[in-house]
N, C-alpha and C positions, 0 to 999 in steps of 0.2 A: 810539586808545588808545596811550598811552605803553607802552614797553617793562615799566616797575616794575607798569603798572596789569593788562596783561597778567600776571605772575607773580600776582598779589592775586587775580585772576579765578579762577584756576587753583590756587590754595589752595583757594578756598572750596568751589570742584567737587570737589576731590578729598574735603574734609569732608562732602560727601555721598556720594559713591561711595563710602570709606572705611565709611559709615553702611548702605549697603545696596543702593544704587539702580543701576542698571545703568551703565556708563559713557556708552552709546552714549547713550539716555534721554535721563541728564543734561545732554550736552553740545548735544543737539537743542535742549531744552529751553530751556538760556538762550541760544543764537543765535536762536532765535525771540523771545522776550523782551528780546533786546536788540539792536535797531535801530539803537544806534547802532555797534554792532562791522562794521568793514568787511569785506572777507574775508581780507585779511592778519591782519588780528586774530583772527578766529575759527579762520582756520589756525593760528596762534602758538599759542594757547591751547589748541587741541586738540595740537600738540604737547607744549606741557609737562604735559600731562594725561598724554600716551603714555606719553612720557617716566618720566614719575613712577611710573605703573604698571607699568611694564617694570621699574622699579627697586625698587619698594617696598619690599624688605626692607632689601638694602644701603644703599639715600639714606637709609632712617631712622637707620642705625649713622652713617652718617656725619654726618647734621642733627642728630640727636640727641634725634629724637619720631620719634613712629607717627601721628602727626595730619598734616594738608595741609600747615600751613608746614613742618612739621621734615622732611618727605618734600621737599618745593618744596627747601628750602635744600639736601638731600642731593646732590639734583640737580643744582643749580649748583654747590654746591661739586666736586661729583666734575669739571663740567666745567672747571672752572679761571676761574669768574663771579668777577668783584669782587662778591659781596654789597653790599656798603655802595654801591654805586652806585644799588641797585633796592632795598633797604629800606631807606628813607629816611623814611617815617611823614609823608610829604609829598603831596598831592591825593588820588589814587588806590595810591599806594603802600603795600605792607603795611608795620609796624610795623617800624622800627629792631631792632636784633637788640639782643637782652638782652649781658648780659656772659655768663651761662652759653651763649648761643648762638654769640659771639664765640670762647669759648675749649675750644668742646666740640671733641674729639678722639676718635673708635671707638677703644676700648681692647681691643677683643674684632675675632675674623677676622670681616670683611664676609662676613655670610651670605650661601646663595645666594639667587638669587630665584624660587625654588620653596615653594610650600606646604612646611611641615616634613615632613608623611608619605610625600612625594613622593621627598626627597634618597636615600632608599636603594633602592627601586624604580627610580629615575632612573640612577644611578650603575653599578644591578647591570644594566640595560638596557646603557647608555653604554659599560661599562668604561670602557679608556683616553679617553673619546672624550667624560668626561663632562666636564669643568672645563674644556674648550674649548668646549663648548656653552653651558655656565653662563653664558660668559662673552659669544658672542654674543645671546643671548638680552635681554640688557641692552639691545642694540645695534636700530636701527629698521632693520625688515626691507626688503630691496631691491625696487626696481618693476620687475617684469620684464613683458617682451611675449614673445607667440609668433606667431614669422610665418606668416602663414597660407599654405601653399606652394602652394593651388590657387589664388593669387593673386599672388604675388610669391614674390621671393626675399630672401633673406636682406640684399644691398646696396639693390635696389629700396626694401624697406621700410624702410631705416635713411635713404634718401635723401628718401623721402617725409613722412616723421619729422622729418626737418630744415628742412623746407618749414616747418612749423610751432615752427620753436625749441626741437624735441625733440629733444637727442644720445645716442645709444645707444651701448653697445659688446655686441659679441658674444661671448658666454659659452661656453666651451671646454666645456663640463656636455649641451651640447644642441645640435642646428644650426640649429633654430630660435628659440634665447632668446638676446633683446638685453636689457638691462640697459639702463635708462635713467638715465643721468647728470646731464642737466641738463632743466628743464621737465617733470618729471613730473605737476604739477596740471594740462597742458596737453592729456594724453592723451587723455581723453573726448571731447574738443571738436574734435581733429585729424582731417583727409581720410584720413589713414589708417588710422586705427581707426573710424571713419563708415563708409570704403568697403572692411570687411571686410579692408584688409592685415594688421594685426596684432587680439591679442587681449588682455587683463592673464591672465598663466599665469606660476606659476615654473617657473623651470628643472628644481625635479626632478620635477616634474609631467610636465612636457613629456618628458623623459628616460625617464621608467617607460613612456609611449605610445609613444614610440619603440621601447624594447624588446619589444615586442610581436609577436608573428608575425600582420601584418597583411597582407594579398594582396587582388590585384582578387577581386571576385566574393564576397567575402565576407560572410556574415550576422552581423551586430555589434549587442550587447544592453548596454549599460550601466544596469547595475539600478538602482545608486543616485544617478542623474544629477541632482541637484540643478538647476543652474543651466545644464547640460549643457557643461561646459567640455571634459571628459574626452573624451565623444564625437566634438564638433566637433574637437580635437587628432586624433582618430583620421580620422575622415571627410576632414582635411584632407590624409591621408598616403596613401590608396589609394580607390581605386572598388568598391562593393558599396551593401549594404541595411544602414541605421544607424536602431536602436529605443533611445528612452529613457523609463525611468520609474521613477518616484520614489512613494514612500509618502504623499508630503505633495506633492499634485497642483500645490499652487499655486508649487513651487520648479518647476517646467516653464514655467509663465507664461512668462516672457520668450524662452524654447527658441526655437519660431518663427521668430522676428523676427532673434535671433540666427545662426540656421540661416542664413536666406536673406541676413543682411548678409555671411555667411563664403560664399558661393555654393554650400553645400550640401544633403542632402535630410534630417532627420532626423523619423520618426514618432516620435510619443509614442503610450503605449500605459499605459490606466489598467490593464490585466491583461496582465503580460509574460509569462502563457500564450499568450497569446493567438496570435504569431508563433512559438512556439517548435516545433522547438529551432534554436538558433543558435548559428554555428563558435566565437564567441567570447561569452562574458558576463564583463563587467566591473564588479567590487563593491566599489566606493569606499566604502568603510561607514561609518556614523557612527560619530565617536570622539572624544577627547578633546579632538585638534586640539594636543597638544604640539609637534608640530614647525610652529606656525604660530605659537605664542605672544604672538613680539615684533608680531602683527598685532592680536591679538583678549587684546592684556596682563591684562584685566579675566577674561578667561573661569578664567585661573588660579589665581585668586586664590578663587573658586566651586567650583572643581574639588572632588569628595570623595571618600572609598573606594567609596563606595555609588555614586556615579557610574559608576567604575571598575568596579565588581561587573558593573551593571546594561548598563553598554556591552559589556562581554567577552557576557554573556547574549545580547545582541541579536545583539551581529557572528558568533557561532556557529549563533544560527539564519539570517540570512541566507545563510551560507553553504551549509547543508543545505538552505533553497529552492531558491536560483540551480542548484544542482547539478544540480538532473533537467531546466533548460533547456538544459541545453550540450547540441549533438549527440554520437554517440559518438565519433567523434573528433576533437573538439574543444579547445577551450581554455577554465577558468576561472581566473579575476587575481581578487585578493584588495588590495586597495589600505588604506592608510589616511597619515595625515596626520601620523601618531605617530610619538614618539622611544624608545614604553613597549613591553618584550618582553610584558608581558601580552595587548597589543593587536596583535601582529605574529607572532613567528613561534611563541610561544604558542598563539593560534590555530588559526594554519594547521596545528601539529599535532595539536593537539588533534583539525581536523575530518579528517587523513587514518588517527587512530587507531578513530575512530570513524564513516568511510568507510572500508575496506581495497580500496573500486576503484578509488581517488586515488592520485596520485605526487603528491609537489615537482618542478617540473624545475628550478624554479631562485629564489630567492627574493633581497633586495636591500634593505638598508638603506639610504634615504640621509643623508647625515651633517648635521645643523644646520649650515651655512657661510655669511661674510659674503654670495655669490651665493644662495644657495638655501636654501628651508625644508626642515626636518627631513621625511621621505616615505618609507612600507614600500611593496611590490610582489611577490608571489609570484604565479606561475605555477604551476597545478593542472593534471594531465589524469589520465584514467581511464586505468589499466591495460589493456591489452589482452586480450581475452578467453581 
């Protein structure tokens, strides 16, 4: 595929994703159907799909539509594209640009790229800290690794990295997150992430497990262990007994396998009474996912109040289960992915006004930055008797 036939592609996706359809779906969809896209093409094209979706409010101010070309052309115009090289109305190319296309100029401030009902929730969240976020957000989020330290070190695994034409650099956020700079589509495929050295984790991920009071000997319960990234981070920092379980049995699937590629031990457990109580539970809750945005750009554009409503509901009751697993003196973490005070320390007070045998010891925003996605983290324990 030509460069212009690639953008053409990438309209037309986004005139259905624009329409309804999931992005992910979508883009499955016609890389299956079209046989002849190589994988350079199908990567291109899913970038300028990202892309566009990352940006969709502001590339329309500046394309001058809310449809797939006028978002496509926002896009490249923001990035400093000759236009007229790729819409040239030639083989696979999209249509030559009109004269109002030519001459259209955003006369009005490039919104942000948040849903509308979102910018003052976001903002009252953010304060100072929101129009620098706005503006990452735009921006395609970094590939981070975590090294896994019951296997290597931090040099080891950047060296073994390079074996495979993947350059990292070490991210000052965490002592186990490298930043991958060049060969990131090579990660999967590499001896080092095959044989357990590194794992895909961002840094503030990595960072909230770190802050952790983890010790040998420990009994460790990660409630909402999805894909078990959380626990394996933790498993890879000390020796004890690591449980994970999840509400939707089949996001453990892959645990296992993963477990035993990082050299550790972790049980799954379809009733996490079952072990308990345990020194630490950790409640990565389901949430909006705003501090992950530039990854999953489509899920915000979905997002709604009643979303909001309905996730603050849930992340309240999972806190009031996990609670009676922790031992008594114990620790429970309250995690989520968010940039939203509704979802974060909202929350957490909400559940120690309506626990009075809970403290904060210490709770921790992290901030949307070019290295690492947006991440909450508070630290719960019971009062002493």
């Amino acid at each position: 595929m030509t460069p212009a036939a690639r953008v053409a592609t990438a309209i037309e996706l986004l005139d259905v994703i624009f329409a309804g359809d999931p992005a992910e779906k979508t883009l499955t969809g016609w890389a299956r159907r079209s046989r002849f896209a190589g994988s350079k093409d199908r990567a291109a094209v899913r970038d300028h799909v990202f892309d566009a979706l990352r940006q969709r409010k502001s590339a329309a101010a500046v394309g001058g539509a809310e449809d797939g070309r006028g978002v496509m052309i926002g896009v490249l115009r923001t990035a400093g594209v000759d236009l007229e090289t790729l819409f040239t109305g030639e083989g696979y190319a999209p249509a030559s640009l009109s004269e109002a296309e030519q001459a259209h100029i955003a006369s009005e401030p490039v919104p942000f790229d948040i849903p509308d009902w979102l910018v003052e929730p976001m903002r009252e969240s953010l304060e100072d800290g929101f129009a620098d976020a706005m503006g990452v957000l735009r921006k395609r989020a970094p590939v981070t690794l975590r090294v896994n330290l019951r296997k290597a070190s931090t040099g080891s695994a950047q060296a073994a990295l390079l074996k495979d034409g993947i350059e990292t650099e070490a991210l000052a956020l965490s002592d186990t997150a490298l930043k991958v700079t060049e060969g990131a589509r090579k990660v999967a495929n590499s001896a080092a992430f095959k044989n357990g050295l590194v794992e895909l984790q961002d840094a503030s991920s990595q960072t909230a497990v770190a802050s952790l009071p983890l010790g040998s000997g420990l009994k460790v319960m990660d409630y909402c262990a999805g894909g078990g990234g959380k626990i394996l981070a933790m498993a890879a920092r000390c020796e004890g007994r690591f449980f994970a379980h999840d509400a939707n049995v089949g996001r453990l699937r892959d645990l296992p396998e993963r477990a035993k590629r990082a050299g550790v031990t972790v049980q799954t457990l379809h009733d996490a009474d079952q072990a308990a109580p345990y020194d630490l539970v950790f409640c990565d809750v389901p949430c909006s996912g705003s501090g992950t945005w530039r990854r999953t750009p489509d899920a915000k554009w979905r997002f709604t109040p009643e979303d909001l409503t309905a996730l603050n509901a849930l992340q309240s009751e999972i806190l009031a289960k996990a609670a009676p697993l922790v031992a008594q003196d114990g620790t429970l973490v309250y995690a989520t992915c968010s940039l939203l005070a509704a979802e974060n320390r909202d929350r957490i007070h909400d559940f120690v006004k309506t626990h009075p045998d809970w403290t904060i010891e210490e709770a921790r925003q992290f901030d949307l930055s070019d290295d690492s996605d947006g991440f909450f983290v508070a630290r719960l324990r019971r009062k002493s008797a």
